[in-house]
C-alpha positions as CSV (number, residue, x, y, z in Angstrom):
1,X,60.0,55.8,57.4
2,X,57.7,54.1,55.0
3,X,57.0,50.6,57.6
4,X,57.1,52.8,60.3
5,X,54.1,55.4,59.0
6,X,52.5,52.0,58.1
7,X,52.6,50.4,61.6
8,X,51.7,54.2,63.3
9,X,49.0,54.6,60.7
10,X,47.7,51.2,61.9
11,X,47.9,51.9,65.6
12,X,46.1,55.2,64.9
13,X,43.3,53.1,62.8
14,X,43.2,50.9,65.9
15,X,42.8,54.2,68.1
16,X,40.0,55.1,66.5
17,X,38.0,51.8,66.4
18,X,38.5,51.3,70.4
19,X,37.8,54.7,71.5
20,X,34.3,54.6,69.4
21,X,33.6,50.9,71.0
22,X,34.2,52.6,74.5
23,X,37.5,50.5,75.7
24,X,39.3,54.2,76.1
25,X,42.1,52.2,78.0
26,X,43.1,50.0,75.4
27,X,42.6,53.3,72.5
28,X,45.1,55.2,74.8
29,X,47.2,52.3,74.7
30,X,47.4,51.5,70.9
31,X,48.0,55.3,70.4
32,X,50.6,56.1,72.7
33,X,52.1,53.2,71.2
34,X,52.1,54.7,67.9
35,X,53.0,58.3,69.2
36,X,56.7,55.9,70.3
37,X,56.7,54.5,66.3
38,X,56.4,58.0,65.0
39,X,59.0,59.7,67.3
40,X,61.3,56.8,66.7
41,X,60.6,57.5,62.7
42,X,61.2,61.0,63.2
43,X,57.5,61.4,61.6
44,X,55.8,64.6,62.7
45,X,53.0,64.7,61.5
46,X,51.6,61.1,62.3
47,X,52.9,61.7,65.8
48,X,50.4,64.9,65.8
49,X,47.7,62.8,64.3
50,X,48.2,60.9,66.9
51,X,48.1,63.1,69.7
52,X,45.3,64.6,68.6
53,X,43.4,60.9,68.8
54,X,44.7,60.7,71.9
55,X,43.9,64.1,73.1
56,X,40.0,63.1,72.4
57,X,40.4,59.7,74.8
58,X,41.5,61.9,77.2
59,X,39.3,64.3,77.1
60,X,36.6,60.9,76.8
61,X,38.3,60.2,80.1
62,X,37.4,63.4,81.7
63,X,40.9,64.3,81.9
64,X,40.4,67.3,80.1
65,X,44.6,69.6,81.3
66,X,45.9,66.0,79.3
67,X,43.5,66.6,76.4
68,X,44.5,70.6,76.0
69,X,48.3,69.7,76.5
70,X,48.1,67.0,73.8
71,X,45.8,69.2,71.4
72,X,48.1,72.1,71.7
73,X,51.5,70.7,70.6
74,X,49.9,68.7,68.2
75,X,48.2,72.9,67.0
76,X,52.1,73.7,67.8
77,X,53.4,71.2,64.9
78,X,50.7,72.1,62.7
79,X,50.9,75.5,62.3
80,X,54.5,75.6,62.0
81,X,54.1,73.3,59.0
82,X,51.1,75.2,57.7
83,X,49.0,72.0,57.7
84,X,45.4,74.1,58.1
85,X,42.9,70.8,57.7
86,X,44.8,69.8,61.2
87,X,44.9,73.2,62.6
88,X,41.1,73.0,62.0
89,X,40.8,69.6,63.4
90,X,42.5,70.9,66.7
91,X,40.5,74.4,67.0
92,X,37.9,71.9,66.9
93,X,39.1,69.4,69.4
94,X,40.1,72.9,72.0
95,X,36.6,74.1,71.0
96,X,34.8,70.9,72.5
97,X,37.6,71.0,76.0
98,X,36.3,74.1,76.3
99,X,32.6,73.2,75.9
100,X,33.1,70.2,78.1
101,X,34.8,73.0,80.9
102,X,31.5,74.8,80.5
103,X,33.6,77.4,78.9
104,X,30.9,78.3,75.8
105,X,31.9,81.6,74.6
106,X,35.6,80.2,74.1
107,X,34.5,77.2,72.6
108,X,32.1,79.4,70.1
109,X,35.2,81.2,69.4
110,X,37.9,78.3,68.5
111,X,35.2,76.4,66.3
112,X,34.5,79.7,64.4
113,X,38.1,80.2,63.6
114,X,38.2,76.4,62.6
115,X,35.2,76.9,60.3
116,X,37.3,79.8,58.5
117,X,40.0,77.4,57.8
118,X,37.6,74.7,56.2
119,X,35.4,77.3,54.3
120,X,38.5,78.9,52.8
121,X,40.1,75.3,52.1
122,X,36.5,74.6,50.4
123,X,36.1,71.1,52.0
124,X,32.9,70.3,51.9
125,X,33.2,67.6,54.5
126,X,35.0,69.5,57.1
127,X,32.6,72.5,56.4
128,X,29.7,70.4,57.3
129,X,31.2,68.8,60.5
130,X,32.4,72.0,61.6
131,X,28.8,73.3,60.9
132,X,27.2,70.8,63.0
133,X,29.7,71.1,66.3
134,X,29.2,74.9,66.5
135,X,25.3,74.4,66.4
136,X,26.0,72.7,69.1
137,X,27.8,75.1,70.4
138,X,24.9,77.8,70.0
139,X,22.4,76.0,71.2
140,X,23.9,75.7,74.9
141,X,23.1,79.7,74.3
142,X,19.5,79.3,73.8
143,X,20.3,80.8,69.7
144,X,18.2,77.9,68.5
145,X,17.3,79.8,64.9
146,X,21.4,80.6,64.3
147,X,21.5,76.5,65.4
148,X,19.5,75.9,62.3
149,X,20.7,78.1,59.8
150,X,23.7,76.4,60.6
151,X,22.7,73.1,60.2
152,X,20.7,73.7,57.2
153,X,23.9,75.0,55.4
154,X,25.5,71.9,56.4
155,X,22.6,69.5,55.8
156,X,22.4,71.2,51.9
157,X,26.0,70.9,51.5
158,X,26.8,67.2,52.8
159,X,23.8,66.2,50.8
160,X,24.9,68.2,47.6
161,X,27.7,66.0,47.7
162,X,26.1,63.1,48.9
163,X,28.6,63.4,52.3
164,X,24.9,60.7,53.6
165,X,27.0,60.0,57.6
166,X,27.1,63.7,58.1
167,X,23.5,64.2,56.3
168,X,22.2,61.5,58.5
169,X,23.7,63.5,61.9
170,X,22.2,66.4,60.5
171,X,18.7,65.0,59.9
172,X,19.1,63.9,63.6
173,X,20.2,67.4,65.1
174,X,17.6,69.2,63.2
175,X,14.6,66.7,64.5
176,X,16.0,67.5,68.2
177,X,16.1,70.8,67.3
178,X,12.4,70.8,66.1
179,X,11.4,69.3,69.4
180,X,12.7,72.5,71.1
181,X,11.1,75.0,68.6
182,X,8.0,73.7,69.5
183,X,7.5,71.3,66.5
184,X,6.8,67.9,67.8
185,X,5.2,66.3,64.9
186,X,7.5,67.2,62.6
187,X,9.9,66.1,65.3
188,X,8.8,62.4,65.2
189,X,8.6,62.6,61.4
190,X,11.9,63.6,61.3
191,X,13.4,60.9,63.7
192,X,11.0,58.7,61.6
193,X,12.9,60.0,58.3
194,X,16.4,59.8,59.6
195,X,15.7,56.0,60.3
196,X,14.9,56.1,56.7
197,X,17.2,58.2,55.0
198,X,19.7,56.0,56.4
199,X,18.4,52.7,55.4
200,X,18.0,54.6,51.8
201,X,21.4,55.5,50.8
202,X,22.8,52.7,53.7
203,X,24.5,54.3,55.9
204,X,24.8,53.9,59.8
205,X,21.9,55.8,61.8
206,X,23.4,58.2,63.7
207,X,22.0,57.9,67.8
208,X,20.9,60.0,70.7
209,X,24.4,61.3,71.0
210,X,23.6,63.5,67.7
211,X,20.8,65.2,69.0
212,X,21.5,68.9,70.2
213,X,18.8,69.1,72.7
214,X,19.8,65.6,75.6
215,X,16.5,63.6,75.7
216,X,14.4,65.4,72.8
217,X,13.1,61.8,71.3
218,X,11.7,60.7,74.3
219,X,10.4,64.4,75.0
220,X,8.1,64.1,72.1
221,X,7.0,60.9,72.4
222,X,5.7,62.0,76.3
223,X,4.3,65.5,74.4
224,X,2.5,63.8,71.5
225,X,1.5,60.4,73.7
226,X,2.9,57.2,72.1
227,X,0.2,56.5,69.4
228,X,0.8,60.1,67.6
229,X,4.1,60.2,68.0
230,X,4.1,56.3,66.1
231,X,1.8,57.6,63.3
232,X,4.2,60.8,62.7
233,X,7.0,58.5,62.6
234,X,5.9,56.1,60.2
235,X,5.1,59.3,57.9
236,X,8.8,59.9,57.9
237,X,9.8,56.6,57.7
238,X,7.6,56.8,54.2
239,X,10.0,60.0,52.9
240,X,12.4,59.3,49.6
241,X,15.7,60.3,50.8
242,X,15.3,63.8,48.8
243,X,11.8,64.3,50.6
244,X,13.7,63.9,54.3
245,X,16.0,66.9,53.0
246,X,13.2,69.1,52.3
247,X,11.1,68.1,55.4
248,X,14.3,68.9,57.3
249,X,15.3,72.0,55.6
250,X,11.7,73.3,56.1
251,X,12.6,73.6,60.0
252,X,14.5,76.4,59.3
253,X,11.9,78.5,57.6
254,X,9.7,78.3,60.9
């Protein structure tokens, strides 16, 4: 069992690294691949693992009946063996089939019971992640001021423990989501300080997928005309790490 975790955990690393890239065929391929290892092994729980990677190319594919059927007997195998981080994972992954179905309220519903899981498993990761998707969520519902009270919870608790990739994808959301309240300086600043945050405490810069509101960057740069929306950005990009949390968590209090 021991070689053949190894290899599925390999094909399951290798999963992951294609699907992000974009080559979904070859992710599919390397996990369905490592779905045979783990049924050969007899191991359940990498074989749900890797279902549920697989679930998410699918659901990347637009093939969204393949994605719920994977998700849910990988939710099957991890309930009956009371594994809650994965049952979150998965009322995650259901949540954003739903979303992507135009389905919100369901969607709402499965990340909220997911966010239960991780708050009472006090994983400050998970919490924050989970935080972040069901902003998402709200904002598709026009609740832009529940959108960031969640994300401040999440930004103050991924930085508390210095969680900086899901910090930085906050930052991000909360500078689209300053765009919408009708904040547009502090919107550039805040694009500017993300750039900056992330250089700080090096960590990847999160992109235009992170944003909660499609095309808010590019939005402000039109509102503000390109030589204010410059000069508010370079004032963020001048923010200490802990000053980019503040100026952030201050778009909540608006």
């Amino acid at each position: 069992l021991g070689d053949a975790r190894g290899i599925a955990d390999a094909l399951l690393g290798l999963g992951h690294l294609t699907r992000h890239t974009g080559d979904l065929v070859r992710a599919a391929m390397f996990l369905e691949e490592g779905i045979a290892v783990a049924d050969a092994a007899g191991d359940g729980i990498s074989r749900s693992l890797l279902q549920e990677a697989l679930g998410k190319v699918a659901a990347d594919q637009g093939d969204l009946d393949r994605a719920e059927a994977l998700f849910s007997e990988a939710l099957r195998h991890y309930q009956l063996t009371g594994h809650e981080r994965g049952t979150a994972s998965i009322q995650t992954a259901l949540g954003d089939v739903a979303h992507r179905r135009g389905e919100i309220e369901q969607a709402i519903g499965l990340v909220e019971d997911a966010l239960a899981i991780v708050r009472r498993l006090r994983d400050a990761y998970a919490i924050s992640a989970v935080l972040l998707e069901l902003s998402g969520l709200v904002v598709n519902q026009g609740d832009h001021a529940r959108a960031v009270r969640l994300i401040r919870e999440g930004l103050a608790l991924s930085w508390e423990y210095r969680l900086t990739a899901i910090a930085a994808a906050n930052l991000r959301a909360l500078a689209s989501l300053a765009a919408a309240m009708d904040q547009p300086e502090r919107s550039a600043r805040l694009y500017g300080a993300t750039e900056a945050f992330c250089r700080s405490v090096g960590t990847p810069a999160p992109d235009s997928r992170h944003d909660l509101i499609e095309g808010s960057e590019d939005a402000m740069r039109a509102v503000l005309g390109e030589a204010r929306f410059a000069a508010a950005w370079s004032m963020g990009q001048a923010l200490t790490a802990e000053q980019a949390i503040a100026e952030a968590l201050d778009v909540a209090a608006i």
